[in-house]
mmCIF file of the C-alpha atoms, coordinates in Angstrom:
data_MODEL
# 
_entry.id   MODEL 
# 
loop_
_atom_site.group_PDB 
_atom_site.id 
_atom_site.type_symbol 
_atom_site.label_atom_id 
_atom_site.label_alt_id 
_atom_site.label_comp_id 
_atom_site.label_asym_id 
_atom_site.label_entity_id 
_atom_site.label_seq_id 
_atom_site.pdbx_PDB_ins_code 
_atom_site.Cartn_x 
_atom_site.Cartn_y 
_atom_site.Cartn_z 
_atom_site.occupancy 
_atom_site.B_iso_or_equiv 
_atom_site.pdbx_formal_charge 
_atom_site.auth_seq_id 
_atom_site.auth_comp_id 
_atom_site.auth_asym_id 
_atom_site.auth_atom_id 
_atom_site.pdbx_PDB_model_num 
ATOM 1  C CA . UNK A 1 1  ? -4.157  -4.368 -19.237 1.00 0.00 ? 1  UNK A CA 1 
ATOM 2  C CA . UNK A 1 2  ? -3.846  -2.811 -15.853 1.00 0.00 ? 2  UNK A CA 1 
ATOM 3  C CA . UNK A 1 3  ? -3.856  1.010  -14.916 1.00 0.00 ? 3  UNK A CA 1 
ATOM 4  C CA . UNK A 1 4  ? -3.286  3.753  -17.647 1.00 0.00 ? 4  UNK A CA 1 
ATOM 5  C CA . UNK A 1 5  ? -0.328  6.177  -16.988 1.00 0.00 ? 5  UNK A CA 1 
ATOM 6  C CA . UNK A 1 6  ? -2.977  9.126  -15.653 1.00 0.00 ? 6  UNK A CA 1 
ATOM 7  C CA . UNK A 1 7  ? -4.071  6.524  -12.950 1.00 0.00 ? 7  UNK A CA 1 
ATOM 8  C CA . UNK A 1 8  ? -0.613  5.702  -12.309 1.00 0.00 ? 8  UNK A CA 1 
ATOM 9  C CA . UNK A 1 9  ? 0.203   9.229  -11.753 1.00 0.00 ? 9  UNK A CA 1 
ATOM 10 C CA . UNK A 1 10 ? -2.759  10.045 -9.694  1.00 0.00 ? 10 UNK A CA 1 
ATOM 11 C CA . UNK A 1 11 ? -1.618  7.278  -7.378  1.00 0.00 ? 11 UNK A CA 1 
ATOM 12 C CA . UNK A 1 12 ? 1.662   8.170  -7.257  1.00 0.00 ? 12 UNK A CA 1 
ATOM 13 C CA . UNK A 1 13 ? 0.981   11.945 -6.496  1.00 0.00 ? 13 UNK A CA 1 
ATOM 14 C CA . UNK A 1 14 ? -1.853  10.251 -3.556  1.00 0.00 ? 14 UNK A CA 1 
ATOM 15 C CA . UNK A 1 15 ? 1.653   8.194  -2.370  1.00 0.00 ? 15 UNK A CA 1 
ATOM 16 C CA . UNK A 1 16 ? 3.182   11.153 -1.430  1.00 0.00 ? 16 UNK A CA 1 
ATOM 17 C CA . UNK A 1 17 ? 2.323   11.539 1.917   1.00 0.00 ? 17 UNK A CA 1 
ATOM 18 C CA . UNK A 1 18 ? 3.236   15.216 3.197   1.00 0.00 ? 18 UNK A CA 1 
ATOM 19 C CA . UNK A 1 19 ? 5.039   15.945 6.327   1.00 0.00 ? 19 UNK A CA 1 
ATOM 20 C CA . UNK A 1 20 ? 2.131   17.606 7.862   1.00 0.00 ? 20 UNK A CA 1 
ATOM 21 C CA . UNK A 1 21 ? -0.553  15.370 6.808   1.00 0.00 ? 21 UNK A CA 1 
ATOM 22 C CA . UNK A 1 22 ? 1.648   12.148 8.356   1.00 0.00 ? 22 UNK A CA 1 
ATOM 23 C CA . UNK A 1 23 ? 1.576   13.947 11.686  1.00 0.00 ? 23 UNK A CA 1 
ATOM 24 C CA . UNK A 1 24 ? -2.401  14.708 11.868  1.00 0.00 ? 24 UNK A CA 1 
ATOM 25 C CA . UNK A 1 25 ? -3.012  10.633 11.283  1.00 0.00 ? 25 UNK A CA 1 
ATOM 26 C CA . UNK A 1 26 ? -0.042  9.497  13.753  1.00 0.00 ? 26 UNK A CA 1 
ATOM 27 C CA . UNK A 1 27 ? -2.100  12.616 16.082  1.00 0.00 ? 27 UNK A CA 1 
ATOM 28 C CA . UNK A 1 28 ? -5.353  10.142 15.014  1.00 0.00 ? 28 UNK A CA 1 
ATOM 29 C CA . UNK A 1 29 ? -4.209  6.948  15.183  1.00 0.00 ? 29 UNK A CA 1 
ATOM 30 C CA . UNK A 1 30 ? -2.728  7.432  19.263  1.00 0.00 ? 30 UNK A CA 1 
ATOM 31 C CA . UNK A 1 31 ? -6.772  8.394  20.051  1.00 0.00 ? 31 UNK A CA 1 
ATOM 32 C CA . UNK A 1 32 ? -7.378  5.009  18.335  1.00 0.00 ? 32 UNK A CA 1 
ATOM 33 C CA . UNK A 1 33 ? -5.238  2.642  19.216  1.00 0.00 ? 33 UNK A CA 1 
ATOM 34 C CA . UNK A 1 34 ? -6.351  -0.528 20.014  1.00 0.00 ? 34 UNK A CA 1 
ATOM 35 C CA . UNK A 1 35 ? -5.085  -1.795 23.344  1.00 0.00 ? 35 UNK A CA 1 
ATOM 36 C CA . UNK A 1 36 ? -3.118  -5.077 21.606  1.00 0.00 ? 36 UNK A CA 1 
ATOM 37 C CA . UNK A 1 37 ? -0.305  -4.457 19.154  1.00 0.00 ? 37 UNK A CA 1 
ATOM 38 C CA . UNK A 1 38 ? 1.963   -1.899 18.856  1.00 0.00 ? 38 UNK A CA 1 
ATOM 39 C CA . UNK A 1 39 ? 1.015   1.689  18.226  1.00 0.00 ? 39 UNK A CA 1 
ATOM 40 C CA . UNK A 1 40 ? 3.326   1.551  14.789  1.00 0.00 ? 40 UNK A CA 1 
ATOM 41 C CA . UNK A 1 41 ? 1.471   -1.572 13.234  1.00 0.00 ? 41 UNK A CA 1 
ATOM 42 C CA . UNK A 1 42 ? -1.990  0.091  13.777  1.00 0.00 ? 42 UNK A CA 1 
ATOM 43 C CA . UNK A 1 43 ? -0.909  3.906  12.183  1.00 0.00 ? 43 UNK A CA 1 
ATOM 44 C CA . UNK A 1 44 ? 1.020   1.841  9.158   1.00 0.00 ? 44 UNK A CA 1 
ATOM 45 C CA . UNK A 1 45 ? -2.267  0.414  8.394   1.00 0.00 ? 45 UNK A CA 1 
ATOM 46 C CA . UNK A 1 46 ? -4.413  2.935  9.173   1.00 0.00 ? 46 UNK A CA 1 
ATOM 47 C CA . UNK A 1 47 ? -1.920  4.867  6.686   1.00 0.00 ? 47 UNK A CA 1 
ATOM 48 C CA . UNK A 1 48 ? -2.097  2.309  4.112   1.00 0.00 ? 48 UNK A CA 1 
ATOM 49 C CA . UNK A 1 49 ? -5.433  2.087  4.348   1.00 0.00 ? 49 UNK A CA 1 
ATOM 50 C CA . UNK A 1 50 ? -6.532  5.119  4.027   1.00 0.00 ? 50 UNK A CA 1 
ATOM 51 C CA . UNK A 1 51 ? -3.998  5.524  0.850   1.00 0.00 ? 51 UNK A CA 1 
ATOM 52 C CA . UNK A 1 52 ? -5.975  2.365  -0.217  1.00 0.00 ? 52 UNK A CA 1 
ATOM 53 C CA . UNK A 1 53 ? -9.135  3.681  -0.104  1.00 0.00 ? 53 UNK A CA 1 
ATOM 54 C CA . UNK A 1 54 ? -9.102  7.248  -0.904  1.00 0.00 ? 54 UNK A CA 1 
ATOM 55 C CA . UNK A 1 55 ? -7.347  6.120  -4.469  1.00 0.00 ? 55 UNK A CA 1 
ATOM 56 C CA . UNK A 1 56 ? -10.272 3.364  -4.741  1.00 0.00 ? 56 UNK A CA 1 
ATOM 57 C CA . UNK A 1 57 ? -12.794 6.004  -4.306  1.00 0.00 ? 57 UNK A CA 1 
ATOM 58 C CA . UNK A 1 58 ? -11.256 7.999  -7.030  1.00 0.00 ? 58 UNK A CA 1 
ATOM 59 C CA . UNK A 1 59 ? -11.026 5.283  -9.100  1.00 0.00 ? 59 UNK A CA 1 
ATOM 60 C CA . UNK A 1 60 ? -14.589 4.290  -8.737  1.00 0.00 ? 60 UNK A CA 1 
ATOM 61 C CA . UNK A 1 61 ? -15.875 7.749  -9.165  1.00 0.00 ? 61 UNK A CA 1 
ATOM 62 C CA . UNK A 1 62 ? -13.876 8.250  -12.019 1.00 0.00 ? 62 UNK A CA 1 
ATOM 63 C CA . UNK A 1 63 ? -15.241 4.892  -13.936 1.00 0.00 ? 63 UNK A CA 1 
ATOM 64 C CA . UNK A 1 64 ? -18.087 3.695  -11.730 1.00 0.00 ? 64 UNK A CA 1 
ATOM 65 C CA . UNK A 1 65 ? -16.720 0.580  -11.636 1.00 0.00 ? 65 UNK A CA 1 
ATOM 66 C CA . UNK A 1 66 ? -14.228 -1.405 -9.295  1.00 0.00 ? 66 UNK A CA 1 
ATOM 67 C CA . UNK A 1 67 ? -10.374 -2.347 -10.909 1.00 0.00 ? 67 UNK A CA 1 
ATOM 68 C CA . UNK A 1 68 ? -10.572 -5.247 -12.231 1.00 0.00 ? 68 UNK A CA 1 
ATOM 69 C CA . UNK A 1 69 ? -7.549  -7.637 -11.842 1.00 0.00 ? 69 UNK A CA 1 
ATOM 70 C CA . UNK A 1 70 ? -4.924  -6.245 -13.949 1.00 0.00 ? 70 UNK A CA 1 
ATOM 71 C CA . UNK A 1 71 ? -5.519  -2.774 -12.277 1.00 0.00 ? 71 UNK A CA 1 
ATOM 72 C CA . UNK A 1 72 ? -5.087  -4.282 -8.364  1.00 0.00 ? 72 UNK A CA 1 
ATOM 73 C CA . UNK A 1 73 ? -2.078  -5.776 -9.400  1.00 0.00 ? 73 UNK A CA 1 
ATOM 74 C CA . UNK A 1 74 ? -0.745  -2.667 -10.377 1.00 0.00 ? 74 UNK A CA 1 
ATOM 75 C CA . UNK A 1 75 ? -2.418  -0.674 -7.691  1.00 0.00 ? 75 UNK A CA 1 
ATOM 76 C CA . UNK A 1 76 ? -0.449  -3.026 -5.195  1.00 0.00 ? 76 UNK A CA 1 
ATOM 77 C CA . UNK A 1 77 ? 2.222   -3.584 -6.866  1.00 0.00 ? 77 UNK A CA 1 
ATOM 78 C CA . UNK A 1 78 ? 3.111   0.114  -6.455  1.00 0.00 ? 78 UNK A CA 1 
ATOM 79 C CA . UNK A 1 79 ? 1.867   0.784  -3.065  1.00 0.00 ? 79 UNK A CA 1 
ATOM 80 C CA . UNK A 1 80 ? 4.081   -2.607 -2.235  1.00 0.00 ? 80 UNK A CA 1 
ATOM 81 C CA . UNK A 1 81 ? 6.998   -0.114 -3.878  1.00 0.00 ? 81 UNK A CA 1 
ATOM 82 C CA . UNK A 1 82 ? 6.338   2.604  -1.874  1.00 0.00 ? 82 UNK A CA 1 
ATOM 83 C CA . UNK A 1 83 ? 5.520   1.455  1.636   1.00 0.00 ? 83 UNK A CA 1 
ATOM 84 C CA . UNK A 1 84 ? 9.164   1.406  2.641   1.00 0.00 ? 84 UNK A CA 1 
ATOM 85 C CA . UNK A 1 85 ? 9.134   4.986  2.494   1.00 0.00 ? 85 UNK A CA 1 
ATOM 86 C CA . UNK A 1 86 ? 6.386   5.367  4.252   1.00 0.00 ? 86 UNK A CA 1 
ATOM 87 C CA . UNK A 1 87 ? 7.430   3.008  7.241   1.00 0.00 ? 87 UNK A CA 1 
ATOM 88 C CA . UNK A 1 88 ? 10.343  4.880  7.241   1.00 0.00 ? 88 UNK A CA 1 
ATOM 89 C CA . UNK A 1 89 ? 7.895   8.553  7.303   1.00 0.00 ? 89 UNK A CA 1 
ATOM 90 C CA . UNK A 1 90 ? 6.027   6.508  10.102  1.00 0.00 ? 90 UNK A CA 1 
ATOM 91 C CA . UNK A 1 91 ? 8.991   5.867  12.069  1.00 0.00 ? 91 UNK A CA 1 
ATOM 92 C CA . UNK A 1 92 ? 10.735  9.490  12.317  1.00 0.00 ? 92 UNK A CA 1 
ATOM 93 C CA . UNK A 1 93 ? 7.749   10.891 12.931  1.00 0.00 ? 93 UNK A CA 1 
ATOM 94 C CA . UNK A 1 94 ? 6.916   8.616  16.083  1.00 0.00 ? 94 UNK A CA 1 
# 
């Protein structure tokens, strides 16, 4: 069945990654980074990630339950959408 349109839209407004919020993890991720790899792979995921899981807690919290299948294809499906743009945030801001 996959997500309804006001899960949809709550991850799409959780997407949209704010100037100013981009440059407080890219200020986190440099006190983090591992000393292998490059410093843009680690804040991408660490960006992703944390996209990832704050929707995944709201989604939980909301139906205290996990997605099933149908709703992590759509959950990735957009975020697959999406991460261009946020490479692209990632790399002007770097």
């Amino acid at each position: 069945m996959g997500l309804s349109l006001p899960d949809k839209k709550e991850l799409e407004s959780i997407l949209k990654i704010d100037a100013r919020e981009l440059d407080k993890m890219i200020t986190f991720s440099r006190k983090l980074v591992p000393s292998q790899g490059s410093l843009y792979d680690f804040i991408y995921g660490l960006v992703v990630g944390m996209i990832l899981g704050n929707y995944l807690e709201k989604f939980f919290l909301k139906y205290k339950r996990d997605p099933d299948n149908d709703e992590l294809i759509d959950i990735y499906f957009t975020l697959s959408l999406r991460s261009p743009k946020i490479r692209k945030l990632i790399l002007s801001n770097l």
